[in-house]
Residue, then its C-alpha position, 0 to 999 in steps of 0.5 A: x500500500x503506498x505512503x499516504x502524502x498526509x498522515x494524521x493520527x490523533x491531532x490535538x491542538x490546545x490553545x494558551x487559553x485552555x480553549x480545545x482546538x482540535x480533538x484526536x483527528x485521525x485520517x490520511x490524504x493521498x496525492x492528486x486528491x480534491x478535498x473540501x473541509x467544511x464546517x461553521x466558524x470555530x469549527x477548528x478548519x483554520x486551526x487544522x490547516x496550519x498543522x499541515x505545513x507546521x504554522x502551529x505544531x501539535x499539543x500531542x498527536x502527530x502530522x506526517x509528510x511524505x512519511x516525515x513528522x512535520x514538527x521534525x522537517x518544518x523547511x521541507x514541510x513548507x516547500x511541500x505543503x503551500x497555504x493560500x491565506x484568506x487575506x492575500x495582503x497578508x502575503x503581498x511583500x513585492x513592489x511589483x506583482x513579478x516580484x511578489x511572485x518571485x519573492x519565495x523561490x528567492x528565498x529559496x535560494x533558487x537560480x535567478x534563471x530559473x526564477x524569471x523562466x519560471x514566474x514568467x510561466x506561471x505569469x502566463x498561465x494564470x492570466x497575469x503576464x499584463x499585470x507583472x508591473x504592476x503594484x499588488x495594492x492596486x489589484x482586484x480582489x480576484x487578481x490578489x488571489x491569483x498573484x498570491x496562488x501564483x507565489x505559491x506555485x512558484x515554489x513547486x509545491x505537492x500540496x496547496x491549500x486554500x483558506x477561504x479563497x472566495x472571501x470577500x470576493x464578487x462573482x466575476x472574482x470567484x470566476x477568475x479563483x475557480x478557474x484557477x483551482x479547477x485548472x490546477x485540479x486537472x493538473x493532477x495537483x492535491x488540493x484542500x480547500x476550506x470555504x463557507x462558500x461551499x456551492x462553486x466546488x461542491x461539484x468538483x471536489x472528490x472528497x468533504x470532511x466536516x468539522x465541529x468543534x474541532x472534531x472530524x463529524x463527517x468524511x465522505x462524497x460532497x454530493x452525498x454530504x450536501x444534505x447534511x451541511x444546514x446541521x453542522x452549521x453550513x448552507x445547505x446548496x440550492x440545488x440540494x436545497x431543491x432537489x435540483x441536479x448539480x451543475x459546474x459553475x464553470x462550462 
């Protein structure tokens, strides 16, 4: 049997306040899977997320990558594993958006070659080659998300997960993400999602946990768990709501 690409046994996580984070989370997460984690606020999804690629360790339990302990391999962890924040100013430190996408395979000491061959490619392939001079602060909403999952593939990660990617964000904001999640998704690329909005990749996705209170309440087919979302906490999708049959958000 191979090596799952993520191995969780018996994750807790405990605040500084006594608050219970994550309870004995227990599953395994394979390469190329499409998973959307679900569940109200405080449920625990952030919290969990940022065990993925070590942003908080363990009060016990453990997370493995490519069969290694995060909490014993944080730098390989963090090539491996590329988190999409919900706010993307938070990740935005280049004068221009070349540079912001650029600014993490500098760190990684990268050959400059290498680096513009590479960014001018993911530039190209995202749609943002004609904002590459641009300011990131002069950006739309959807054109930030973009840029920041551009500085994430830049890094050539195995895993990209997203923390609330359509947040704040209008409709033909969630066009451009969801384009760009989709297309990644065909690439063969492992990617976890967690959003509120739960109706645009519903469809898409192979696989939904559902958490509360910092447990794992329900794992299974997004389709067959849609019914079940209003109890936990999470809107229910209108063609779940009606009865209707699901369709792609994108044709």
């Amino acid at each position: 049997m191979p090596t799952p690409l993520i191995d969780i046994k018996d994750l807790s996580f405990v605040f500084d306040d006594g608050h219970i984070g994550l309870n004995r989370i227990s599953l395994t997460i394979s390469r190329g899977e499409f998973i959307l984690l679900a569940g109200k606020n405080g449920s625990g999804k952030t919290t969990f997320l940022r065990h993925l690629n070590g942003l908080l360790l363990p009060t016990s339990g453990r997370v493995r990558v490519n069969g290694k302990e995060v909490s014993k391999h944080l730098t390989e962890t963090r090539k491996t594993v590329g988190m999409v924040f919900q706010d993307p100013d938070t990740q935005m430190v280049g004068d221009t958006v070349f540079d912001e996408v650029a600014f993490g395979p500098e760190n990684l000491k990268q050959p400059r070659a290498r680096i513009t061959e590479n960014v001018t490619r993911i530039l190209e392939t995202l749609n943002l080659d004609h904002l590459k001079e641009r300011h990131p602060a002069t950006l739309s909403g959807g054109e930030k998300r973009k840029t920041a999952i551009a500085g994430i593939l830049a890094m050539d990660p195995e895993v990209i997960v997203f923390d609330e990617p359509f947040s704040n964000l209008d409709y033909p904001g969630i066009l451009q993400v969801l384009e760009v999640i989709m297309d990644l998704h065909r690439s063969g690329q492992t990617l976890i999602i967690a959003t509120h909005d739960i109706e645009p990749v519903i469809f898409e996705a192979g696989r939904m946990i559902i958490m509360e209170n910092g447990r794992v309440m329900e794992d299974g087919a997004p389709l067959a768990l849609a019914p079940c979302l209003e109890s936990y906490g999470v809107r229910e999708p209108c063609f779940s709501r009606f009865g209707l049959e699901p369709q792609p958000w994108l044709r």
